[in-house]
Every structure is written in C-alpha cells, then in structure tokens.
N, CA, C and O atoms as a DFTB+ gen file, in Angstrom:
728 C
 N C O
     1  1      77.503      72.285     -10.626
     2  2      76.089      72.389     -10.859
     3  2      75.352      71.705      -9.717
     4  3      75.332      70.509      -9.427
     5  1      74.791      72.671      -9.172
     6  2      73.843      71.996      -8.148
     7  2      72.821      71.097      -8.569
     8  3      72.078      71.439      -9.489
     9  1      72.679      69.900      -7.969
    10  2      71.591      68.910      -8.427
    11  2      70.456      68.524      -7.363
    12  3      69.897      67.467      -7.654
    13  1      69.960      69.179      -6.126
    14  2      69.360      68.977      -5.328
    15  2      68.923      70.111      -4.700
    16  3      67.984      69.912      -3.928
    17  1      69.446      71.632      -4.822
    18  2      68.906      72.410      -4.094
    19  2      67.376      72.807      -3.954
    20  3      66.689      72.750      -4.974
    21  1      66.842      73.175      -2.845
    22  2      65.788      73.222      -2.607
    23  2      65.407      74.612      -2.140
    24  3      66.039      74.879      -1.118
    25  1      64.497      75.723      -2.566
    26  2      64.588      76.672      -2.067
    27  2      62.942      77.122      -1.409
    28  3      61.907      76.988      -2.062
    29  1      62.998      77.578      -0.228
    30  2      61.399      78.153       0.178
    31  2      61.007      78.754      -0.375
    32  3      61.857      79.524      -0.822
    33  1      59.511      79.067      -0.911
    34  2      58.668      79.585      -1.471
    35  2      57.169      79.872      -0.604
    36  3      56.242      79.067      -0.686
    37  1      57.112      80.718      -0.047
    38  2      55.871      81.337       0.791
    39  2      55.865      80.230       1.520
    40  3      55.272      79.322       0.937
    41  1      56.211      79.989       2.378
    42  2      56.510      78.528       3.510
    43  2      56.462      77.577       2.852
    44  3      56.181      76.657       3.621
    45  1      56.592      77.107       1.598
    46  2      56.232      75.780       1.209
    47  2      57.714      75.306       0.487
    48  3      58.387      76.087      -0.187
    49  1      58.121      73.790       0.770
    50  2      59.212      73.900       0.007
    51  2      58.865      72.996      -1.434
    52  3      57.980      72.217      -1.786
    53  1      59.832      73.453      -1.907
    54  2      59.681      73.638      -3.778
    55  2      60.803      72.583      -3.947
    56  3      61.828      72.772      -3.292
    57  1      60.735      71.577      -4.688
    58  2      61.497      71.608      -5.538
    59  2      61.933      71.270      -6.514
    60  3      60.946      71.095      -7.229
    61  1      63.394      70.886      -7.455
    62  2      63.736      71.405      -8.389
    63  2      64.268      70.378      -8.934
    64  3      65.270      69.775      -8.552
    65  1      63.165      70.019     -10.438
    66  2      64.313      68.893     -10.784
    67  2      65.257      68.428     -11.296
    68  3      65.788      69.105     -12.178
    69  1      65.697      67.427     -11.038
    70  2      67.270      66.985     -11.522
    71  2      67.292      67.340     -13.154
    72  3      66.291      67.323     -13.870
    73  1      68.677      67.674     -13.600
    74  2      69.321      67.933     -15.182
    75  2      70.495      66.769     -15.078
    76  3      71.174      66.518     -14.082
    77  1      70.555      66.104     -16.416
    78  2      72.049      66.077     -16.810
    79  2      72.169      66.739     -17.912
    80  3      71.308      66.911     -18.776
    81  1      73.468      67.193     -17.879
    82  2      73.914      68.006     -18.943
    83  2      72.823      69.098     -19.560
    84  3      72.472      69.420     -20.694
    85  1      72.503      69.465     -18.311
    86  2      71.481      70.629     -19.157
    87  2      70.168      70.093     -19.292
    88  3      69.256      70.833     -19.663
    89  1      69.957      68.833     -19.020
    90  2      68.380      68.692     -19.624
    91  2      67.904      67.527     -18.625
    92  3      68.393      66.455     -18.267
    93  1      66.480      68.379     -18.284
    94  2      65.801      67.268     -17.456
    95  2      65.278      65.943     -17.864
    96  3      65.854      65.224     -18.680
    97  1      63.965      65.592     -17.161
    98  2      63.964      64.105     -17.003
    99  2      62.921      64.168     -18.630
   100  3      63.122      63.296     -19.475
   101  1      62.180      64.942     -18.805
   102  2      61.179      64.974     -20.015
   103  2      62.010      65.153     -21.290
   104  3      61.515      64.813     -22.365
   105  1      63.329      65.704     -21.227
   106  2      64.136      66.154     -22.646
   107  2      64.767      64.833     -22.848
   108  3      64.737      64.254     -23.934
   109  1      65.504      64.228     -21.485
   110  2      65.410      62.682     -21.926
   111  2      64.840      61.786     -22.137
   112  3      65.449      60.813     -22.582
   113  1      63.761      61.730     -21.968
   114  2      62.502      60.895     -22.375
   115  2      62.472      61.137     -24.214
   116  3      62.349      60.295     -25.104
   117  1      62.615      62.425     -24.280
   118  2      62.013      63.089     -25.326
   119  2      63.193      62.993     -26.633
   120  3      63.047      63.205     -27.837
   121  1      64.145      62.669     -26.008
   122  2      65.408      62.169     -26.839
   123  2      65.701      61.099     -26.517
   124  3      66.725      60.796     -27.131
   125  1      65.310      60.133     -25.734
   126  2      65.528      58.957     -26.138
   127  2      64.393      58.388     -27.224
   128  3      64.798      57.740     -28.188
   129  1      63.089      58.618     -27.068
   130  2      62.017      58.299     -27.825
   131  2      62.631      58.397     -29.610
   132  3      62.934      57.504     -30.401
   133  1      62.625      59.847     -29.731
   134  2      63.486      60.207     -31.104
   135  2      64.892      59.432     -31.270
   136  3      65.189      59.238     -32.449
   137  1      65.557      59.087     -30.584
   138  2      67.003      57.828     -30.915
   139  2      66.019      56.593     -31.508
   140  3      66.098      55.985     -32.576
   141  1      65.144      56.473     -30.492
   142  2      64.110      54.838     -30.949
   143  2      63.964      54.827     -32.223
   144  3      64.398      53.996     -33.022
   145  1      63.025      56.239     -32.517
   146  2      62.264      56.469     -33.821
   147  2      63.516      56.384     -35.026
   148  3      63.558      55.664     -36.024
   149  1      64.369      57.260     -34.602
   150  2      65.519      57.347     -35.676
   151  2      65.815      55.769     -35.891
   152  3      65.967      55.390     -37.053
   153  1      65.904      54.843     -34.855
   154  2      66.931      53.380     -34.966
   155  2      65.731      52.406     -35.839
   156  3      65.827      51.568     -36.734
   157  1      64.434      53.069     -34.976
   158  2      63.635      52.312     -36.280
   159  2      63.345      52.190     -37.064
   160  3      62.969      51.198     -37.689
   161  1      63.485      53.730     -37.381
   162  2      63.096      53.804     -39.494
   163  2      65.256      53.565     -39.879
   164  3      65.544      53.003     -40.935
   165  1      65.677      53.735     -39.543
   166  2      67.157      53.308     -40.052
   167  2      67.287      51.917     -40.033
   168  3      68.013      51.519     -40.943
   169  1      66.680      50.736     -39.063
   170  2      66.685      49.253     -39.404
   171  2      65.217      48.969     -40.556
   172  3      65.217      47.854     -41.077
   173  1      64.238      49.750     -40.871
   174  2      63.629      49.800     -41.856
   175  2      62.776      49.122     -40.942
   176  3      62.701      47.942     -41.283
   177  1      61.831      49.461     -39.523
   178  2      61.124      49.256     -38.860
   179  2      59.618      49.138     -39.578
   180  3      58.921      48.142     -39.770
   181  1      59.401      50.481     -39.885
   182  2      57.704      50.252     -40.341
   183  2      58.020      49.626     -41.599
   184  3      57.229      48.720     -41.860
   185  1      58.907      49.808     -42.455
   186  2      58.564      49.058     -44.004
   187  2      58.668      46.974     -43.421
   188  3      58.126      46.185     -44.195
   189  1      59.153      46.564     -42.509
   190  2      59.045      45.392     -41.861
   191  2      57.600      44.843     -41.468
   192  3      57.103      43.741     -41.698
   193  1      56.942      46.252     -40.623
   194  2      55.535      45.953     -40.077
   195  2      54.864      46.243     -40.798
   196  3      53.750      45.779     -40.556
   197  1      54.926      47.227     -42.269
   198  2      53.820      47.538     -43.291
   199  2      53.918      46.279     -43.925
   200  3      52.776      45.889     -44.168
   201  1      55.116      45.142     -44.455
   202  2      55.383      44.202     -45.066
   203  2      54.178      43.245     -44.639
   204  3      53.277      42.767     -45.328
   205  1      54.635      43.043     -42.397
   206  2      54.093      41.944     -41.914
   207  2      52.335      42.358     -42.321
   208  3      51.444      41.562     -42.617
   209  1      52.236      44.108     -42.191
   210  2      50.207      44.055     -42.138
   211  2      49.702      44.417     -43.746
   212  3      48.592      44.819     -44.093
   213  1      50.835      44.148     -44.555
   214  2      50.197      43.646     -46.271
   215  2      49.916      42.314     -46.009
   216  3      48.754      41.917     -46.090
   217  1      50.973      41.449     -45.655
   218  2      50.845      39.715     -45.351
   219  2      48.998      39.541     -44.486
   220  3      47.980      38.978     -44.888
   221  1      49.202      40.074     -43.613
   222  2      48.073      39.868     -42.717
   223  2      47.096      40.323     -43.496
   224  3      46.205      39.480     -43.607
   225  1      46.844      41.541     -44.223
   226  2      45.764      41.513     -45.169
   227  2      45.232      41.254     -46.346
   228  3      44.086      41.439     -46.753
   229  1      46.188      40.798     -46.871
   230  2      46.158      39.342     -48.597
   231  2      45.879      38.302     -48.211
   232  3      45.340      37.620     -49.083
   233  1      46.068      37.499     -46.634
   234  2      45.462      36.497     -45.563
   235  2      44.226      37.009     -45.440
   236  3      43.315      36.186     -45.526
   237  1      43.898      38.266     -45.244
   238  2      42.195      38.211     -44.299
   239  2      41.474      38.083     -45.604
   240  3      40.593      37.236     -45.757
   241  1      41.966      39.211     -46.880
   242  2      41.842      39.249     -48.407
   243  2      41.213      37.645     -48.925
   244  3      40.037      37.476     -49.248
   245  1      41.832      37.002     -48.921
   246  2      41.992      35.632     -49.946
   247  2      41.095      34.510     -48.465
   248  3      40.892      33.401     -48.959
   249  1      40.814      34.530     -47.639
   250  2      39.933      34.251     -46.645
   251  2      38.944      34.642     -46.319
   252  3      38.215      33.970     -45.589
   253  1      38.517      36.180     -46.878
   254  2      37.358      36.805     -47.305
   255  2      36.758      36.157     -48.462
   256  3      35.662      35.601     -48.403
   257  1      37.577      36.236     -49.669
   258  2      37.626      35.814     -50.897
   259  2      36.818      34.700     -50.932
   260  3      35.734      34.876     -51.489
   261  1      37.142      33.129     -50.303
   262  2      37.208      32.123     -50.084
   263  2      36.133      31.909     -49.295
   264  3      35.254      31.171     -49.741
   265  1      35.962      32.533     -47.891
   266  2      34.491      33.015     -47.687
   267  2      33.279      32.837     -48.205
   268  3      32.339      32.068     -48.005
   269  1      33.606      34.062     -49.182
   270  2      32.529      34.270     -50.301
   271  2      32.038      32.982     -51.310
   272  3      30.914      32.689     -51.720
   273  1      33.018      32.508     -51.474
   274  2      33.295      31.559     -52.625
   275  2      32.482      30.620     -51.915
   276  3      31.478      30.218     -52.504
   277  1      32.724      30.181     -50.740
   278  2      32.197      29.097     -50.031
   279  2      30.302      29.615     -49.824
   280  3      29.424      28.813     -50.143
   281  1      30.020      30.755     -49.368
   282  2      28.758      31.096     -49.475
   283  2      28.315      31.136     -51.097
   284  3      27.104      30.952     -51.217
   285  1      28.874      31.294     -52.107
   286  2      28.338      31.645     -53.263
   287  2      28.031      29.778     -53.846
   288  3      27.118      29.596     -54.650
   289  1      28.885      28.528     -53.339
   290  2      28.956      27.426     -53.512
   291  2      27.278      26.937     -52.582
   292  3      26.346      26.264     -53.022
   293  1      27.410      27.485     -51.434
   294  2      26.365      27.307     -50.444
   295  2      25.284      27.747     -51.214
   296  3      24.501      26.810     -51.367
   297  1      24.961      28.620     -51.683
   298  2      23.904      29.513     -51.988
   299  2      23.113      28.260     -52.952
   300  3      22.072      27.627     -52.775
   301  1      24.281      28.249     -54.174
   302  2      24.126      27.315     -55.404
   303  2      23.668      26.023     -54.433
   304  3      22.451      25.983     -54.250
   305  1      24.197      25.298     -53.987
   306  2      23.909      24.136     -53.287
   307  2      22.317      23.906     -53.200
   308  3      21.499      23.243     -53.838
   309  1      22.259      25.276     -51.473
   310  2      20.972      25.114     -51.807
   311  2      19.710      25.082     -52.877
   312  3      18.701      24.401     -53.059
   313  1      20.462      26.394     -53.565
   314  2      18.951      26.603     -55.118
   315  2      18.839      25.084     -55.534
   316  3      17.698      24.642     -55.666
   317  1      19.843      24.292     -55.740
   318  2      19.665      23.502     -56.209
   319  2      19.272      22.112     -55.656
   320  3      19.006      21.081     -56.274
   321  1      19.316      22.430     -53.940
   322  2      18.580      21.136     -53.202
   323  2      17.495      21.474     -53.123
   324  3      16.730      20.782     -52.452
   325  1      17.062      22.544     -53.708
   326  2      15.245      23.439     -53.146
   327  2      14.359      22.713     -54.692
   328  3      13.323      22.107     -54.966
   329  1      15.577      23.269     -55.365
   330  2      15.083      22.728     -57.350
   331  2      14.724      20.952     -56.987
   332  3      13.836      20.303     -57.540
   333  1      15.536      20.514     -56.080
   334  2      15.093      18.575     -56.552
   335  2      14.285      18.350     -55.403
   336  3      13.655      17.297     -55.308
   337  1      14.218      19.505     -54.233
   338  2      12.902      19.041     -53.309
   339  2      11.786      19.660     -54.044
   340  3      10.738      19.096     -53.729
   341  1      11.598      20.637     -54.933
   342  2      10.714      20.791     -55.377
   343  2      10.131      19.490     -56.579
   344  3       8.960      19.125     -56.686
   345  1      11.034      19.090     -57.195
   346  2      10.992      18.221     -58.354
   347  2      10.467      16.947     -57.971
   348  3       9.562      16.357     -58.560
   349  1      11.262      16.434     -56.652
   350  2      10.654      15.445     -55.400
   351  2       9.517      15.569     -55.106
   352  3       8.877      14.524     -55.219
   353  1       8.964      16.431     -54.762
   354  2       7.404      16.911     -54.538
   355  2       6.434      16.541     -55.589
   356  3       5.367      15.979     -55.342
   357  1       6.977      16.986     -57.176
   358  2       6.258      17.366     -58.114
   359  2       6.086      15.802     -58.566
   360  3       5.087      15.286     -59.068
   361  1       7.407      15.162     -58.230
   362  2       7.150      13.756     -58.715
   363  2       6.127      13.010     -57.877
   364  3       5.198      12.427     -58.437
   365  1       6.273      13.004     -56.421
   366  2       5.120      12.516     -55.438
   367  2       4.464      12.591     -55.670
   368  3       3.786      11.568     -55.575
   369  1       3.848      13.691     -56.200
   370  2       2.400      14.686     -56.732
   371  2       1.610      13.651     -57.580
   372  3       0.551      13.072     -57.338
   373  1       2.636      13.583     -58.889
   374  2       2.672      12.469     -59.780
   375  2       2.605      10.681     -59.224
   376  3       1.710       9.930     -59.613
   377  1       3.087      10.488     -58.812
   378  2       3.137       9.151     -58.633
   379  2       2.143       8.955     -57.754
   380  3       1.680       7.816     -57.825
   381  1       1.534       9.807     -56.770
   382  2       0.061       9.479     -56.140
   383  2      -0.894       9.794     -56.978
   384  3      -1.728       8.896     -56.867
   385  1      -1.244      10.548     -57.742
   386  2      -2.413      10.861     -58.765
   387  2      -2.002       9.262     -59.279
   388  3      -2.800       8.382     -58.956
   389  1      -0.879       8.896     -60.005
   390  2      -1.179       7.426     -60.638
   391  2      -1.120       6.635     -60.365
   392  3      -1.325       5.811     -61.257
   393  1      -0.824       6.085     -59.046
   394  2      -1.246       5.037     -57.962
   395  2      -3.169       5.968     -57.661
   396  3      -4.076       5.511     -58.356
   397  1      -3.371       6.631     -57.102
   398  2      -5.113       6.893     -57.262
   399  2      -5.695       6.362     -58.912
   400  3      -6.609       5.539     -58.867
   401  1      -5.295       6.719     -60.092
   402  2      -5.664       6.253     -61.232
   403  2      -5.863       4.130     -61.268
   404  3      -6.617       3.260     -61.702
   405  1      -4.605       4.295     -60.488
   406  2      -4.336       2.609     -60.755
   407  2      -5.605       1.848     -59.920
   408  3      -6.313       0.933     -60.340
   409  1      -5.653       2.432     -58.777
   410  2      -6.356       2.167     -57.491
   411  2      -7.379       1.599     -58.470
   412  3      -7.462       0.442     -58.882
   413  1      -8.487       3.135     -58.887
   414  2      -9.635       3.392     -59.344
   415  2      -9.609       2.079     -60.580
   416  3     -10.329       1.082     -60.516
   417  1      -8.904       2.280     -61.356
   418  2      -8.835       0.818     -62.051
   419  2      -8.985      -0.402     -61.363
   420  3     -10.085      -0.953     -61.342
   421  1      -8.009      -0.886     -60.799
   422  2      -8.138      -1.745     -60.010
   423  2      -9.233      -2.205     -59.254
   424  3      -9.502      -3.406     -59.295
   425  1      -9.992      -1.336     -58.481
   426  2     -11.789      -1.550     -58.115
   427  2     -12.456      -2.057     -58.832
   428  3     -13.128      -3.083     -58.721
   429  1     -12.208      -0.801     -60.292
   430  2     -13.621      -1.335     -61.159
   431  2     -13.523      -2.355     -61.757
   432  3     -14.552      -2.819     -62.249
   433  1     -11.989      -3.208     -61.959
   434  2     -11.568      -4.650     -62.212
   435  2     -12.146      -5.277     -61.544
   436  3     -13.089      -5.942     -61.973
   437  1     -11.828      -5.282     -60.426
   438  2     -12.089      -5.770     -59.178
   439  2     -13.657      -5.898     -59.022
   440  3     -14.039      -6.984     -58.585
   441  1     -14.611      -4.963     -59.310
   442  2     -15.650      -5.009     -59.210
   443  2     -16.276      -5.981     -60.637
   444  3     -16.634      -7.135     -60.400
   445  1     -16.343      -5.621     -61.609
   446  2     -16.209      -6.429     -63.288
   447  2     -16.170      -8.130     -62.550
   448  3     -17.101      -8.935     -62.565
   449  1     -14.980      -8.297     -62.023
   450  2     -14.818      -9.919     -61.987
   451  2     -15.149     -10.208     -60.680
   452  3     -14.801     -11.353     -60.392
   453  1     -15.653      -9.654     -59.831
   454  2     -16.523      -9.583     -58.763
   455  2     -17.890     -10.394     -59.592
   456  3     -18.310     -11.549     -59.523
   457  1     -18.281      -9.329     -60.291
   458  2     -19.528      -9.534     -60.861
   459  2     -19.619     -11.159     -61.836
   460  3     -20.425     -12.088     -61.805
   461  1     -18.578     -10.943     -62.510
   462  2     -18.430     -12.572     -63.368
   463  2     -18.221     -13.318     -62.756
   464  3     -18.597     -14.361     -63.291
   465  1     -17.527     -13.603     -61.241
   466  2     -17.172     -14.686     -60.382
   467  2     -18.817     -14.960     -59.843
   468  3     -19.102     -16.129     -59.586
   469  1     -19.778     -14.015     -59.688
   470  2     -20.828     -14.165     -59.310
   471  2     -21.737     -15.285     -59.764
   472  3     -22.266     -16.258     -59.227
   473  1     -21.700     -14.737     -61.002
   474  2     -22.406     -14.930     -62.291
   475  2     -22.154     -16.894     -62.349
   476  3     -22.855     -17.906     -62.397
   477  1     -20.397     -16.438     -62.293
   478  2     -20.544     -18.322     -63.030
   479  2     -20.351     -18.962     -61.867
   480  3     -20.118     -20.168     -61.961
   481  1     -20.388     -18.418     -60.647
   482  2     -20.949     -19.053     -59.157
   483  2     -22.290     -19.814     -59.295
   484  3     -22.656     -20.963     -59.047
   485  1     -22.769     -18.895     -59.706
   486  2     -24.931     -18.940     -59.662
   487  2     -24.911     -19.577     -60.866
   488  3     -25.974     -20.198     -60.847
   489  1     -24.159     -19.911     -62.317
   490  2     -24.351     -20.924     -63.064
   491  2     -23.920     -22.184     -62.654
   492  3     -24.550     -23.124     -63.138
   493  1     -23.068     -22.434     -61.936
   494  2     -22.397     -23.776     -61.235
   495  2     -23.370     -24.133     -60.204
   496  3     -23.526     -25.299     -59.840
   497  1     -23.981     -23.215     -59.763
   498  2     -24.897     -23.672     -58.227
   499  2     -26.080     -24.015     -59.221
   500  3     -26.691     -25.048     -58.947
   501  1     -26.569     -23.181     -60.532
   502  2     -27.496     -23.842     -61.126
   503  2     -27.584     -24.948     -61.721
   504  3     -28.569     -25.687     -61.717
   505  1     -26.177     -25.189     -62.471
   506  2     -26.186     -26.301     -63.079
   507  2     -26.490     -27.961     -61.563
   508  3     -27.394     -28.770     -61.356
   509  1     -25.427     -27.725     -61.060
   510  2     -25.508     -28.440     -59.555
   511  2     -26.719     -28.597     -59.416
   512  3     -27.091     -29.767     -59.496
   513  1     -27.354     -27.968     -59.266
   514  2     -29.401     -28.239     -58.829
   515  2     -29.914     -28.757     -59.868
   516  3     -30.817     -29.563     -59.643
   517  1     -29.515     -28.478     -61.453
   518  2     -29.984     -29.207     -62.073
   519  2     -29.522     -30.785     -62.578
   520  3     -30.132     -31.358     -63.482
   521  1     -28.514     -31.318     -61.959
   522  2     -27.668     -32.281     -61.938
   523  2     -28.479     -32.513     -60.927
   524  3     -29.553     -32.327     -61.498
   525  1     -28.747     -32.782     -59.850
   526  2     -29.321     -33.070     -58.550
   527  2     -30.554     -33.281     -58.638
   528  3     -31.140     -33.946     -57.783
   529  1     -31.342     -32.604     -59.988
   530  2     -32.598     -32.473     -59.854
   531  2     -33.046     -34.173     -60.750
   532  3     -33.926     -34.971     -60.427
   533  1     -31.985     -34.261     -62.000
   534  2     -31.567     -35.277     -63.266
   535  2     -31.514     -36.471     -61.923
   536  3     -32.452     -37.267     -61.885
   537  1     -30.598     -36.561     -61.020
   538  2     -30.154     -37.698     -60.575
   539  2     -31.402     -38.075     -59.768
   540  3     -31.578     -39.283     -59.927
   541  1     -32.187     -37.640     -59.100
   542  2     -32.699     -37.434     -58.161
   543  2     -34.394     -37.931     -58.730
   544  3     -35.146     -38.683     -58.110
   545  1     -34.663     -37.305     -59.979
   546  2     -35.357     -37.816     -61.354
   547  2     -35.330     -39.731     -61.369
   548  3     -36.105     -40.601     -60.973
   549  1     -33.999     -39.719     -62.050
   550  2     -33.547     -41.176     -62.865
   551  2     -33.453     -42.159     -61.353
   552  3     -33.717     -43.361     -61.335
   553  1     -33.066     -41.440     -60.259
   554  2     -33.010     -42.394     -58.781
   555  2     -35.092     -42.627     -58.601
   556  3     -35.619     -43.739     -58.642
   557  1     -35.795     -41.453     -58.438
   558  2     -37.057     -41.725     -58.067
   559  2     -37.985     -42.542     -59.441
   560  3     -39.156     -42.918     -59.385
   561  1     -36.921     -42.666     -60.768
   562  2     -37.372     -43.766     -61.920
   563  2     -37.566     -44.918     -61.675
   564  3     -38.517     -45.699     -61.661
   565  1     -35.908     -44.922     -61.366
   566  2     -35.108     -46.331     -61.060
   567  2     -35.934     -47.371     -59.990
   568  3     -36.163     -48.580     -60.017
   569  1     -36.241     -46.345     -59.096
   570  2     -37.252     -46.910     -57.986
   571  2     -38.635     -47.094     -58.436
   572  3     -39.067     -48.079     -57.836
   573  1     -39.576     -46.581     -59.251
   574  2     -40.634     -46.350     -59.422
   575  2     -41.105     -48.107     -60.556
   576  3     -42.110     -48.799     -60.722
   577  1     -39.329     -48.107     -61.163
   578  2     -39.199     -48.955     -62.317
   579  2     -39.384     -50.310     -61.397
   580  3     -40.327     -51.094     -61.497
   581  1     -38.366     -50.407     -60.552
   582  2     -37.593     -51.270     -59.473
   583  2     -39.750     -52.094     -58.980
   584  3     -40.251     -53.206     -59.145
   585  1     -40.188     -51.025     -58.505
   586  2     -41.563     -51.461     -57.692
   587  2     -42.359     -51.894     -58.286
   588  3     -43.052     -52.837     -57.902
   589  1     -42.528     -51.026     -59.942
   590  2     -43.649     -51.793     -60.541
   591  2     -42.924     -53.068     -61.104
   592  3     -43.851     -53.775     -61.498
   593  1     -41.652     -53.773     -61.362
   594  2     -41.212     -54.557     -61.937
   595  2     -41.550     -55.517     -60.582
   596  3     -42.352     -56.408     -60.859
   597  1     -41.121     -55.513     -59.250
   598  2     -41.484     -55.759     -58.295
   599  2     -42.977     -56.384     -58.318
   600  3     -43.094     -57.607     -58.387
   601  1     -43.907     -55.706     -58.271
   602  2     -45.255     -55.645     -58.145
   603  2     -45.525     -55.727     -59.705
   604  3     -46.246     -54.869     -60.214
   605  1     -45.229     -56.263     -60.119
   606  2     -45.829     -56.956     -61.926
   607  2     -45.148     -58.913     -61.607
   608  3     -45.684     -59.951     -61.996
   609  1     -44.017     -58.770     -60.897
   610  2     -43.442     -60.134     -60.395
   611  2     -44.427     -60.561     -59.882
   612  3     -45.012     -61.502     -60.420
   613  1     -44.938     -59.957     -58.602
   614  2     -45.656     -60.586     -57.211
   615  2     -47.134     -60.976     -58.562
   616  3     -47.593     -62.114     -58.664
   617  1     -47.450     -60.231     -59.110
   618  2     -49.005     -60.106     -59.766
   619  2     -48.878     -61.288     -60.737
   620  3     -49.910     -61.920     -60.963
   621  1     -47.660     -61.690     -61.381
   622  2     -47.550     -62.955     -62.308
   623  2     -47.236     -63.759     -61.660
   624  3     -47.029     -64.796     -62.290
   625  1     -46.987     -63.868     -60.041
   626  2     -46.499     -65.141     -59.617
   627  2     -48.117     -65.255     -58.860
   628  3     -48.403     -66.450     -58.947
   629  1     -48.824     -64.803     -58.435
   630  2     -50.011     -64.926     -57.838
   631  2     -51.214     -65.679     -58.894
   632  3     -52.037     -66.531     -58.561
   633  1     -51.031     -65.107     -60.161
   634  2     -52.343     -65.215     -61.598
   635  2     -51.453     -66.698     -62.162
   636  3     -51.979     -67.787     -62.390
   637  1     -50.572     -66.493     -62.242
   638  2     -50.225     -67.476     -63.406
   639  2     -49.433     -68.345     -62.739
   640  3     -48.432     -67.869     -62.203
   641  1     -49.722     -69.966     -62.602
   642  2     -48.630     -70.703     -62.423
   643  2     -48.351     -71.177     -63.810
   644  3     -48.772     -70.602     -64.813
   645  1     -47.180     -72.901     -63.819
   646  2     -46.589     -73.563     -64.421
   647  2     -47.277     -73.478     -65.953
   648  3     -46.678     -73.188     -66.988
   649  1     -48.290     -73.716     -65.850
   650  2     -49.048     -74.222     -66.750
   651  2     -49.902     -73.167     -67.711
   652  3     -50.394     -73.480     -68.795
   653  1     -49.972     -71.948     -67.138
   654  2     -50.394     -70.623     -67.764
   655  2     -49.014     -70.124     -68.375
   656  3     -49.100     -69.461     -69.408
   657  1     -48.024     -70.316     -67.963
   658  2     -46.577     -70.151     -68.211
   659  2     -46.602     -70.574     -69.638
   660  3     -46.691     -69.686     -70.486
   661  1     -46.525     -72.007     -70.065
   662  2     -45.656     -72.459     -71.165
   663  2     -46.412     -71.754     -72.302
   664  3     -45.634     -71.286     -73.133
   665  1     -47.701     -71.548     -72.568
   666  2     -47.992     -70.636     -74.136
   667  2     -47.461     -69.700     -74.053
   668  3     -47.123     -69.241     -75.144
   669  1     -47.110     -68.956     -72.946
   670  2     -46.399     -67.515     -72.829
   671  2     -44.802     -67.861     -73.360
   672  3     -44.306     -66.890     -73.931
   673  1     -44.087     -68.819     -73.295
   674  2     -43.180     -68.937     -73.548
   675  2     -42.814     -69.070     -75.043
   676  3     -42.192     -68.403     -75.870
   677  1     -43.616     -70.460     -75.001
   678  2     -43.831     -70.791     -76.671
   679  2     -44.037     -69.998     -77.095
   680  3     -43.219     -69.659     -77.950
   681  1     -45.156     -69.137     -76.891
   682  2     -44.992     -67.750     -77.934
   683  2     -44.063     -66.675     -78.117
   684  3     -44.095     -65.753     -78.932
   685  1     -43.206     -66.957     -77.197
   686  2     -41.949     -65.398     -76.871
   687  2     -41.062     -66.439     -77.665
   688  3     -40.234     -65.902     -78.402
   689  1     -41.071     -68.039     -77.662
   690  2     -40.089     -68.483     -78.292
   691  2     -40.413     -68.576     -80.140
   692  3     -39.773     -69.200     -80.986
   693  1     -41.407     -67.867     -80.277
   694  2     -42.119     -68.545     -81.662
   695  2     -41.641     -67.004     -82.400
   696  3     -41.040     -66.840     -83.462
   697  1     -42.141     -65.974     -81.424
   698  2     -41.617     -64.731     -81.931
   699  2     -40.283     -64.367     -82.135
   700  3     -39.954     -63.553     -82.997
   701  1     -39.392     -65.004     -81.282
   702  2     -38.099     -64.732     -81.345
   703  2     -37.436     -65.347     -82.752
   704  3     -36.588     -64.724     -83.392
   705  1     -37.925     -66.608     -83.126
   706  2     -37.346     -67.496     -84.354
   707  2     -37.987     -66.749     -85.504
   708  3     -37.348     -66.430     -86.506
   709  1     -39.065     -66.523     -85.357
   710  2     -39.278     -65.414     -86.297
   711  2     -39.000     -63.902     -86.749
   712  3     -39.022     -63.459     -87.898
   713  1     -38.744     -63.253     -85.608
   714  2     -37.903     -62.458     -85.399
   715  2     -36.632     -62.282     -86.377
   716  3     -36.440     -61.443     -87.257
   717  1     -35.583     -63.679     -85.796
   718  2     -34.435     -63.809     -86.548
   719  2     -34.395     -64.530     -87.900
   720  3     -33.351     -64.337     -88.524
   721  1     -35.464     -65.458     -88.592
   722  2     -35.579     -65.490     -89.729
   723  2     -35.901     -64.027     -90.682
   724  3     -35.356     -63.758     -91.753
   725  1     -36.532     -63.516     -90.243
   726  2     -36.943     -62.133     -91.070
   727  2     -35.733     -61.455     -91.337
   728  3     -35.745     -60.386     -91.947
C-alpha cells in the first residue's frame, strides 16, 4: 500500500493522505473519540460528574436557602430596628412635651415665690424702717429727756440754794412716811 504517492493534477501537485489500515487521520480521530466515550460511560463517567454537579447544586441550593434565610432575618431585624426608632422618637416626643410641661410649671413656681420672696422682702425692709423709726423715736426721747432733766438741774441749781432746799425735802420726806403708813 502506497503511503505517500503524489500525483499531478492540472500542474498543481495534490496530495494524498496517509491511511492505516484503511482509514485516515479523521476515522482515527473519530474512533479514538468513540473508545473515550465508550471507556467513559463503562467507568460510569457522567453518573460520577452528574453525582459531583447534584453535590455542587444542593451546595449552591442550601447557600441560596441560607441566603434567603439570612435576608429574611435582615429584613425582620430591620422592621424591627425601624419599630424602636420609631418608638424612640415617639418617646422623645413624649419626654420633651413633659420636660416643656415641667419647665412651664417650674416658671410659674418660680414666678409665685418670686412674688412672695418680694413681698416678705418689702415686709422685712418695712418692719426694719419701722424698728429704726421706734429706736430713733426712744434715742431723740432719751435725749430730749436727758436735756430737759439737764436744764431743770441747771434751773434748780441757779433758783434754789441750801436753804430753799430743806422744805423741799422735808416735804418729799413727810410724803414718803406717809406714803408707807397708808
């Protein structure tokens, strides 16, 4: 069997390709491929790789799954951090309206004993002036007493000596014994 001949064809040379046993390079390609295929479904090739891409997809499966689970946990999470920022809010809401309530109290307290601190200010400053006015009274007495007792001295030591003296006595002494007999 010739394995190389080459023959002319309208000046051009041609040629021819190699066989074994009858069959070229594509029938062996084409039968070895089919030996593959045969050796692979006879070692149970695809039921191996359908095995490995069930495995791989009960993995993507249950990681999808889990996924979900994790967004459906997320979801809840949030509703429920939105529910206590709202509730947070609603309480703020609250607790400034009654700190403003307290406030407003607090003023008009504040104002009330404002007004009574006033009050028994201006009775203490009154009483004070009238204490001041009493002392100030019984001091311009005391003095008034002090001068004419003063000037009633000078006026009995000027009018009356020794001797104008003793009936004045005798008589303060005559009244007095009589006085205490009675």
């Amino acid at each position: 069997m010739p394995t190389g001949s080459t023959q002319a064809v309208e000046g051009a040379e041609h040629h021819i390709d190699p066989t074994a046993l009858g069959m070229n390079a594509t029938a062996w390609v084409s039968l070895a491929m089919l030996l593959v295929i045969v050796l692979m479904v006879w070692k149970k090739v695809p039921a191996i790789v359908n095995a490995m891409l069930d495995k791989r997809i009960a993995l993507i499966r249950a990681q999808l799954d889990e996924a979900s689970s994790l967004r459906a946990d997320a979801e809840k999470l949030r509703a429920e951090y939105e529910a206590k920022a709202k509730a947070a809010a609603s309480e703020a809401e609250q607790l400034l309206a009654h700190a403003q309530v307290e406030a407003e109290a607090i003023v008009k307290q504040a104002k009330v004993d404002t007004a009574a601190l006033i009050k028994r200010r201006g009775k203490m400053a009154e009483d004070k002036i009238a204490a001041a006015q009493r002392t100030a009274i019984a001091e311009v007495r005391a003095t008034a007493a002090n001068a004419a007792a003063t000037a009633a001295a000078s006026l009995i030591a000027e009018r009356h000596d020794a001797s104008a003296d003793k009936p004045l006595v005798d008589q303060a002494i005559t009244r007095l014994g009589t006085t205490r007999l009675n």
